[in-house]
LOBA-172059 format. One record per residue: residue in one letter; x negated, y, z negated of N, C-alpha, C in turn. Coordinates in steps of 0.1 Angstrom, whole numbers, padded with zeros to 4 digits, always signed. Atoms other than C-alpha are relative to their C-alpha. Example, Ala and Ser with C-alpha at 12.3 -4.5 7.8 and 13.67 -1.06 7.14 Angstrom:
! residues 2
A-0009-0012+0000-0123-0045-0078-0009+0012+0000S+0009-0011+0000-0137-0011-0071+0008+0011-0008
//
This chain:
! residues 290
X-0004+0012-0008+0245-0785-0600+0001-0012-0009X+0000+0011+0006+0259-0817-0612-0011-0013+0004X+0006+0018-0007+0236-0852-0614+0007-0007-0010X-0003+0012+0008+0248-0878-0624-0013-0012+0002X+0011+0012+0002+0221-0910-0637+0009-0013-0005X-0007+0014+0005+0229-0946-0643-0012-0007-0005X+0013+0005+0007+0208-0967-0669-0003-0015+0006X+0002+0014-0007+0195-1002-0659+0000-0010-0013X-0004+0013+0009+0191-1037-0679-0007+0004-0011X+0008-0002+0014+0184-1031-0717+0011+0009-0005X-0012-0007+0007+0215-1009-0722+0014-0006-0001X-0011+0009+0005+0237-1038-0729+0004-0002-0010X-0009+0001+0012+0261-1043-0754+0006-0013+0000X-0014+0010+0004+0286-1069-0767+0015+0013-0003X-0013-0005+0000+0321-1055-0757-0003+0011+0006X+0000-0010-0008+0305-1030-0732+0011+0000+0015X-0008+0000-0013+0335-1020-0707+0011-0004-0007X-0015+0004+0005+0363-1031-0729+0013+0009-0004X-0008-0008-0001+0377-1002-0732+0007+0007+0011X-0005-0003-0016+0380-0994-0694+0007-0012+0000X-0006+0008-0005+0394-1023-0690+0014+0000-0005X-0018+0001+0007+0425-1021-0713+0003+0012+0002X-0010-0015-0006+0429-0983-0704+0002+0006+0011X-0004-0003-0013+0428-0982-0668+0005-0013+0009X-0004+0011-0003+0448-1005-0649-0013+0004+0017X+0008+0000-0007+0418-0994-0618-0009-0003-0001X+0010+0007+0004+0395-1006-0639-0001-0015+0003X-0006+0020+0000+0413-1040-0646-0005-0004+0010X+0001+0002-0017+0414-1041-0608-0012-0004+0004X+0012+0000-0004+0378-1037-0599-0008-0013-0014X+0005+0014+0005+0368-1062-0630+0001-0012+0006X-0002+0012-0002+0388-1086-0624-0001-0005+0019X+0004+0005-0014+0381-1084-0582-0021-0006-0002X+0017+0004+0001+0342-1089-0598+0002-0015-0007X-0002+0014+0004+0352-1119-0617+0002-0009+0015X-0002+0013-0009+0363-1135-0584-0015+0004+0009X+0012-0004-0008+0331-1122-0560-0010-0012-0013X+0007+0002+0011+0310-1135-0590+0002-0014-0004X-0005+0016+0004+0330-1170-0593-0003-0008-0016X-0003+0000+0018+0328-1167-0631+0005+0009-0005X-0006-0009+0005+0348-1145-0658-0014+0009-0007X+0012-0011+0004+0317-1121-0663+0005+0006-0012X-0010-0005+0008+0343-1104-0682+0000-0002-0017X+0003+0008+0011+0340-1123-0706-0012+0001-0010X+0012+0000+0006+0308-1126-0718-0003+0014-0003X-0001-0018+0000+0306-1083-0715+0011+0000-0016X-0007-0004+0011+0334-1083-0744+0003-0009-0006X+0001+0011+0006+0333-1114-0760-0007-0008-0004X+0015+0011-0001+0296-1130-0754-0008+0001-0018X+0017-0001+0007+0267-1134-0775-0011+0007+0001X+0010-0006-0004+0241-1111-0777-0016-0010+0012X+0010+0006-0011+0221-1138-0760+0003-0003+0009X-0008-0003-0012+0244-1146-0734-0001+0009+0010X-0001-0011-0008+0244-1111-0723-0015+0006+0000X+0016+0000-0005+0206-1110-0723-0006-0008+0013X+0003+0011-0014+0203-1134-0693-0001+0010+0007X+0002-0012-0014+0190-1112-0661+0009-0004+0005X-0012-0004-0010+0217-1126-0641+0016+0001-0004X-0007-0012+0003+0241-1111-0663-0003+0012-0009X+0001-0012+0004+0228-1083-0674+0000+0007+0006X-0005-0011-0012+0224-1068-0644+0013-0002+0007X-0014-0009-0006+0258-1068-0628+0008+0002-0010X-0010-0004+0014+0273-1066-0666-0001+0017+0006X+0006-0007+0003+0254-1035-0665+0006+0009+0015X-0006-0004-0015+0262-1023-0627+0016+0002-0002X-0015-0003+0000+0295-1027-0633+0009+0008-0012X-0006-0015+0006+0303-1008-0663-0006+0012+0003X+0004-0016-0004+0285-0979-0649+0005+0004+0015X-0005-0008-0010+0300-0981-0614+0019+0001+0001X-0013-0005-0002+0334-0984-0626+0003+0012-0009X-0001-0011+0005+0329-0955-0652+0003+0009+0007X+0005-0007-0012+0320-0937-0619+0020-0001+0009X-0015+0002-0005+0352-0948-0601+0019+0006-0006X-0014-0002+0006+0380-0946-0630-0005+0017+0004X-0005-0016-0005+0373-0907-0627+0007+0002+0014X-0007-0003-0010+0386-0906-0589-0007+0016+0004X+0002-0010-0008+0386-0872-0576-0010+0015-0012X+0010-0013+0005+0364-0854-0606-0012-0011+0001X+0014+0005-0001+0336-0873-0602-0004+0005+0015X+0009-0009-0010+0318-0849-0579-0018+0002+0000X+0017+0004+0001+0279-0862-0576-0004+0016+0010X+0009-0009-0015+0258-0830-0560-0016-0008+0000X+0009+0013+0003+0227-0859-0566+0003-0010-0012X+0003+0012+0006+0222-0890-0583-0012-0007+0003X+0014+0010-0003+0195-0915-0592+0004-0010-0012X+0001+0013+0010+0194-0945-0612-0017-0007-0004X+0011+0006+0004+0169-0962-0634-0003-0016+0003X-0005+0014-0008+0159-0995-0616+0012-0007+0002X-0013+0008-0005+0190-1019-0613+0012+0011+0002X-0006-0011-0003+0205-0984-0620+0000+0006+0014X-0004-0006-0013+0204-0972-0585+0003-0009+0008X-0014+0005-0010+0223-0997-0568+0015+0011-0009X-0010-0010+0005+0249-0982-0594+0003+0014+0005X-0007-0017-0009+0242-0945-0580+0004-0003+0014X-0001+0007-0019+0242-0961-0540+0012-0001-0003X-0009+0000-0006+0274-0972-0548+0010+0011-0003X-0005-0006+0010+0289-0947-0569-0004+0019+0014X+0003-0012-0007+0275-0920-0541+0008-0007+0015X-0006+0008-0013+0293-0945-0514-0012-0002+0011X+0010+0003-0012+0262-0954-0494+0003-0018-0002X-0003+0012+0000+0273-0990-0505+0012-0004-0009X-0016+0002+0002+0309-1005-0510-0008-0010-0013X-0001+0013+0013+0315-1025-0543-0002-0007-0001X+0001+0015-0005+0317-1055-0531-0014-0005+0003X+0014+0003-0007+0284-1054-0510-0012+0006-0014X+0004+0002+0015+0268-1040-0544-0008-0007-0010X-0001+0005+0011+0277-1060-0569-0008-0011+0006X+0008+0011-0003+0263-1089-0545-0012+0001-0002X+0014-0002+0005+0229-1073-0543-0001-0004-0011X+0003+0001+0011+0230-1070-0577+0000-0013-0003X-0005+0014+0007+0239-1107-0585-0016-0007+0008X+0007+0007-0007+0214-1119-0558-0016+0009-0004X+0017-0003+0002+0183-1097-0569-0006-0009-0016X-0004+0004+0018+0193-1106-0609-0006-0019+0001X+0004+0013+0000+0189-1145-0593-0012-0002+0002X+0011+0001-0006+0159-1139-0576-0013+0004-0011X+0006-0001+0013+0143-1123-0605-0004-0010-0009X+0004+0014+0010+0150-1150-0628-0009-0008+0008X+0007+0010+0000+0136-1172-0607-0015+0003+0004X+0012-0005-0003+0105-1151-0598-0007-0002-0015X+0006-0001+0012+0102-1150-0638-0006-0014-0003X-0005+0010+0004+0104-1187-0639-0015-0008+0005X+0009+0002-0008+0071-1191-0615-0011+0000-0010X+0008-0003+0010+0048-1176-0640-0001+0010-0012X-0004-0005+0008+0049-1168-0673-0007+0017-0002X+0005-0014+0000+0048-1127-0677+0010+0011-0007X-0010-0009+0005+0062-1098-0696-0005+0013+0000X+0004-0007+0002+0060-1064-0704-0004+0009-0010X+0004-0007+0013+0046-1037-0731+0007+0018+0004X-0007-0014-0001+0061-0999-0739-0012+0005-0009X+0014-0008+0006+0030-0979-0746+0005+0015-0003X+0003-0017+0010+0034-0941-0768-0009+0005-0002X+0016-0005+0003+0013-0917-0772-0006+0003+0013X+0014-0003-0014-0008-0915-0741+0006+0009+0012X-0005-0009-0013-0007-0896-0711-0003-0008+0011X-0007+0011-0011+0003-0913-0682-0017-0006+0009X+0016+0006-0010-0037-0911-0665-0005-0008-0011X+0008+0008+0008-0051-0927-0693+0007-0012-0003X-0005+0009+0001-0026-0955-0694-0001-0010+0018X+0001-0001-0011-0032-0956-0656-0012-0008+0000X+0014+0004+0002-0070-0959-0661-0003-0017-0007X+0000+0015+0006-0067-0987-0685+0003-0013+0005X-0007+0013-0003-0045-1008-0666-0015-0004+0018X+0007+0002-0014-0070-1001-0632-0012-0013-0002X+0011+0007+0007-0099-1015-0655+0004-0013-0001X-0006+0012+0002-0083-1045-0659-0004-0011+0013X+0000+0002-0011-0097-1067-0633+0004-0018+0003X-0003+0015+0001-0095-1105-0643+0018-0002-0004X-0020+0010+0005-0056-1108-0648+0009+0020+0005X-0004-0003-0006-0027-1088-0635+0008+0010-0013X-0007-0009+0005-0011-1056-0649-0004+0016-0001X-0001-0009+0000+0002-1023-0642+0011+0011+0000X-0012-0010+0001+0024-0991-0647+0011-0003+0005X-0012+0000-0005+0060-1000-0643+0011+0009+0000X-0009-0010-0003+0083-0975-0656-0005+0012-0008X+0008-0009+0007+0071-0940-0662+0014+0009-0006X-0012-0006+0009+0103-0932-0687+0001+0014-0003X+0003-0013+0003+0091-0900-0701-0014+0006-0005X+0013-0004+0002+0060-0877-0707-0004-0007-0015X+0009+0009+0011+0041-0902-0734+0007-0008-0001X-0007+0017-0003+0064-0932-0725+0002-0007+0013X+0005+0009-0010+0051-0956-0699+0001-0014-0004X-0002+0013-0002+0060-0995-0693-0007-0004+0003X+0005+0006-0014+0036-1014-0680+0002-0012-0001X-0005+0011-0004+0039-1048-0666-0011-0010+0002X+0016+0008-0004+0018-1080-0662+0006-0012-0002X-0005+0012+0007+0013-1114-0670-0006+0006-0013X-0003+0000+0013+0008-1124-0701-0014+0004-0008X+0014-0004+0002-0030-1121-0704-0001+0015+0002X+0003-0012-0004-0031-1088-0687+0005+0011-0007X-0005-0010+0010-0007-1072-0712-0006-0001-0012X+0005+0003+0014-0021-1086-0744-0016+0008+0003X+0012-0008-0004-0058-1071-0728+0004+0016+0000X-0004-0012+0003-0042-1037-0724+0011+0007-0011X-0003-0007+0011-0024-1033-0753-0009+0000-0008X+0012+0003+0013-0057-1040-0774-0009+0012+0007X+0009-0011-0006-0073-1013-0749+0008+0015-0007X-0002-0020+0001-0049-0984-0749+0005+0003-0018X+0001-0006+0011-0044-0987-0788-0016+0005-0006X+0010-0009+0005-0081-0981-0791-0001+0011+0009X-0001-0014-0005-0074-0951-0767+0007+0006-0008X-0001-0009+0008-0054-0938-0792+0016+0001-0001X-0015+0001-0004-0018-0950-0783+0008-0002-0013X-0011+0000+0013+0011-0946-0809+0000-0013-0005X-0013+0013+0000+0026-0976-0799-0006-0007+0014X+0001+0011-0010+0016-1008-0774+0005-0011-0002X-0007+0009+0005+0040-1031-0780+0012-0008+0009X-0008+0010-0006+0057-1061-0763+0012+0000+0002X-0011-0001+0001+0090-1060-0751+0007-0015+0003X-0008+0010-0003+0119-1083-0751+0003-0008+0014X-0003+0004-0008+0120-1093-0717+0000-0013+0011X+0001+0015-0007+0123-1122-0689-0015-0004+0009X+0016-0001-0009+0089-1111-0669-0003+0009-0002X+0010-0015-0005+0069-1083-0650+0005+0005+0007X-0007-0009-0011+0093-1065-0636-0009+0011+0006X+0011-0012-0004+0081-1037-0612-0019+0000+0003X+0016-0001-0003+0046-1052-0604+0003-0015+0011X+0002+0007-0012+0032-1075-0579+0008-0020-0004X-0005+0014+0002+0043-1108-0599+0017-0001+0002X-0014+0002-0002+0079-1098-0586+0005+0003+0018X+0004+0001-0019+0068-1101-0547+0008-0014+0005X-0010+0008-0005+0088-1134-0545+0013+0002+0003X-0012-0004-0002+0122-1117-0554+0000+0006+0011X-0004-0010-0014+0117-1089-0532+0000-0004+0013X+0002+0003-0011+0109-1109-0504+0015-0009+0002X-0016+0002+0000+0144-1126-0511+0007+0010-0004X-0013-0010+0000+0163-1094-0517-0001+0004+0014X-0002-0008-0014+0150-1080-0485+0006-0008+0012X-0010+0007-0009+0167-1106-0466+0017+0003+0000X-0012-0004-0003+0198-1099-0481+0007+0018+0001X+0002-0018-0013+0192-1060-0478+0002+0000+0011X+0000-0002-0018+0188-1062-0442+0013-0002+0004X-0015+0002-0009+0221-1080-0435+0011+0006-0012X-0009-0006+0001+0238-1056-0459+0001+0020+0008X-0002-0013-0009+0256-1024-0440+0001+0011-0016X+0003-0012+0008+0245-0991-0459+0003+0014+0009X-0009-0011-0005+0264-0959-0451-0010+0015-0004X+0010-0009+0007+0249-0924-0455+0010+0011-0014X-0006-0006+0012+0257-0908-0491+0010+0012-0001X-0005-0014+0005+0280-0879-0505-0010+0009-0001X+0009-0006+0003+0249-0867-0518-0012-0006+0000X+0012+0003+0005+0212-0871-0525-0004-0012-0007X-0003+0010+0013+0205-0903-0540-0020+0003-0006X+0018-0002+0004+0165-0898-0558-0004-0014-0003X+0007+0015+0004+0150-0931-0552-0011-0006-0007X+0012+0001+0011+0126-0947-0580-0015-0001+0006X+0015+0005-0004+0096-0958-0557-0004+0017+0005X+0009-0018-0007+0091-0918-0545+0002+0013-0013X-0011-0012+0006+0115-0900-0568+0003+0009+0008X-0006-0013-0013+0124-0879-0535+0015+0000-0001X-0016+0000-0008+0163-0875-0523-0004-0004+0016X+0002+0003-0013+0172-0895-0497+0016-0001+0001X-0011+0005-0004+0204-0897-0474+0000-0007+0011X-0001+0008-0016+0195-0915-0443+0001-0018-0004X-0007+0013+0008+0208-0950-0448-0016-0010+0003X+0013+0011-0006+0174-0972-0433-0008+0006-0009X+0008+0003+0014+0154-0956-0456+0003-0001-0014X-0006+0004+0014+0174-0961-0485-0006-0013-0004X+0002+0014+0000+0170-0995-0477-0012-0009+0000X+0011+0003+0002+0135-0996-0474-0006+0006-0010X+0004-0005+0018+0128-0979-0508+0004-0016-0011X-0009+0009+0010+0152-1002-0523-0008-0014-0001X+0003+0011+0000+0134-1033-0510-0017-0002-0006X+0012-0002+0008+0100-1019-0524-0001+0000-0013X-0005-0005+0015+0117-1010-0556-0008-0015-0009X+0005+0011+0013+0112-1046-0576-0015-0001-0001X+0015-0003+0005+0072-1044-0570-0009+0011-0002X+0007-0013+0002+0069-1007-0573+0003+0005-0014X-0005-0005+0012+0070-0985-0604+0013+0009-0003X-0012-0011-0003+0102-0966-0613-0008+0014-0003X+0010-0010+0004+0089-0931-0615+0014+0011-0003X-0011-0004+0004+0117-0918-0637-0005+0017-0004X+0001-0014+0006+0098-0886-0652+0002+0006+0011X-0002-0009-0009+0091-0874-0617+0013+0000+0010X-0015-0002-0004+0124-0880-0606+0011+0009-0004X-0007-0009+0005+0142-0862-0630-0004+0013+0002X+0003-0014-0006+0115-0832-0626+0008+0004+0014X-0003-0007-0012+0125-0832-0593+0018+0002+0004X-0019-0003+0000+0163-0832-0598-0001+0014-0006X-0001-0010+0007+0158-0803-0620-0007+0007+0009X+0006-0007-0010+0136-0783-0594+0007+0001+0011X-0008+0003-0016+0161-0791-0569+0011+0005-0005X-0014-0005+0005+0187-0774-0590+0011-0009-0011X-0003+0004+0012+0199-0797-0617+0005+0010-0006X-0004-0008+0011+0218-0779-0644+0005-0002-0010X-0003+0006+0009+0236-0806-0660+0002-0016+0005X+0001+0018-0005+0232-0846-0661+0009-0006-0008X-0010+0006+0005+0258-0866-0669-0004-0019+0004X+0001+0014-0004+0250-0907-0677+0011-0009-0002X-0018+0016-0004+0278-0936-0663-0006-0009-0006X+0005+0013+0003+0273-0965-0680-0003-0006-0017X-0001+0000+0018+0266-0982-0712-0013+0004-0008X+0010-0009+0009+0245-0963-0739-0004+0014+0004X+0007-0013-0006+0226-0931-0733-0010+0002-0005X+0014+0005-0004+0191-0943-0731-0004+0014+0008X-0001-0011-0012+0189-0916-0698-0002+0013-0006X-0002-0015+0001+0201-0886-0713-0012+0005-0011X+0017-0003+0005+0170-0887-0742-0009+0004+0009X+0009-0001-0007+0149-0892-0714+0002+0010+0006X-0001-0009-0010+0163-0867-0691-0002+0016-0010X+0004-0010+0008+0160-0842-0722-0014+0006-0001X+0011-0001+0003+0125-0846-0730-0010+0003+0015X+0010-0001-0014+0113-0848-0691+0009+0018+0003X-0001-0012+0000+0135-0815-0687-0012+0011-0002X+0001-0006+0008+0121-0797-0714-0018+0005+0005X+0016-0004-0006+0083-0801-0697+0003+0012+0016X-0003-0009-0013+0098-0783-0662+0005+0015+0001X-0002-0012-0009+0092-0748-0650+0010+0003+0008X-0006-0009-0016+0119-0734-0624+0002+0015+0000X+0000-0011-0005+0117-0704-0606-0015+0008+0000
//
């Protein structure tokens, strides 16, 4: 069975999508209809920017969205999803890309979570750490312990690669913990906040507004949403995953296990880099079937 994955923010480039763009005139089309939706040449900055530029959350995520959902599109009639899942901002990309949500309605999410973010980041200062080495309960354990300041498991990437999230206090305390547990690696990442934990309860509470008054269709296929890693096609709970998504963790290992137990055979990732396909190798490689 085919899956197709889409990666989320961190797999940006300078001059990602420039090539679709000059070799499909359906590409052009769909850019340049996001330049106007978007009321700036996005375009731009994607193949022309600054690496800092294109670090900003509210263009990274619909940079990002949109070269993986027009990847998805220029194929037309071979792009045949039998599931999909995306890695946070990545599964609006599979939603649309599986047609449970039009382009258009999309890319707005995307623009309006990307705003809401920033400015949830902007509240209080917070970021996150990429912990190696450990196994996911003892990264688990550490963060539970933690009781005077805020931080916990965000994205569970692959078996001994776990995100977690916090303020700023709460990470610098558990990176000093789980390297005396014995961790490769607890180290800071480049980012705007804490994504995926409770300090991103202001966005969600403005996405789910504009969730609600967007119309969501039911899929081609399966889409595996991050807050369960289940398959879902019924459109109302799509919607209510989705709107849990920014303070819940992505649970990418068990998602993939469960693409692969569900008949996976081969994964194919839309988008820029191939971040995914590492991970979908190494989470494979632990799964039993039959």
């Amino acid at each position: 069975m085919k899956a197709y994955v889409f990666p989320g923010q961190g797999a940006q480039f300078v001059g990602m999508g420039k090539d679709l763009y000059d070799q499909s005139p359906l590409a052009k089309e769909y850019f340049e209809k996001a330049n106007d939706i978007l009321g700036y040449r996005i375009t731009d900055i994607m193949f022309e920017g600054t690496p800092e530029d294109l670090k900003q959350t509210k263009v990274t995520q619909p940079a990002v969205f949109l070269h993986s959902v027009i990847s998805a599109l220029v194929l037309g009639n071979d792009f045949k999803p039998e599931m999909v899942a995306g890695h946070s901002l990545g599964e609006f990309s599979a939603l649309v890309a599986a047609g449970a949500l039009s382009f258009e309605d999309g890319l707005k999410l995307v623009y309006a979570r990307a705003m809401a973010m920033q400015k949830a980041c902007e509240i209080e200062p917070s970021t996150m750490a990429a912990v190696l080495g450990l196994a996911d309960e003892v990264v688990e354990e550490v963060c539970e312990g933690i009781k005077d300041a805020i931080v916990v498991p965000a994205n569970y990437n692959c078996p001994g690669q776990l995100v977690i999230s916090g303020s700023i206090e709460g990470i610098d305390k558990a990176c000093e913990l789980l390297k005396e547990k014995g961790a490769k690696r607890a180290l800071k990442l480049p980012v705007g906040g804490a994504f995926h934990s409770p300090l991103m309860q202001p966005a969600s509470e403005e996405l789910q507004a504009a969730i609600n008054a967007t119309t969501f269709s039911t899929p081609i296929c399966p889409v595996y949403q991050n807050v369960n890693a289940y398959p879902q096609t019924e459109a109302e709970a799509i919607k209510q995953n989705l709107i849990a998504q920014l303070t819940a963790p992505v649970r990418w290992t068990q998602t993939v296990k469960n693409m692969v137990t569900d008949g996976a055979t081969e994964f194919f990732e839309l988008g820029p880099g191939d971040v995914l396909k590492g991970l979908v190798k190494k989470i494979s490689a632990e799964v039993t079937v039959g």
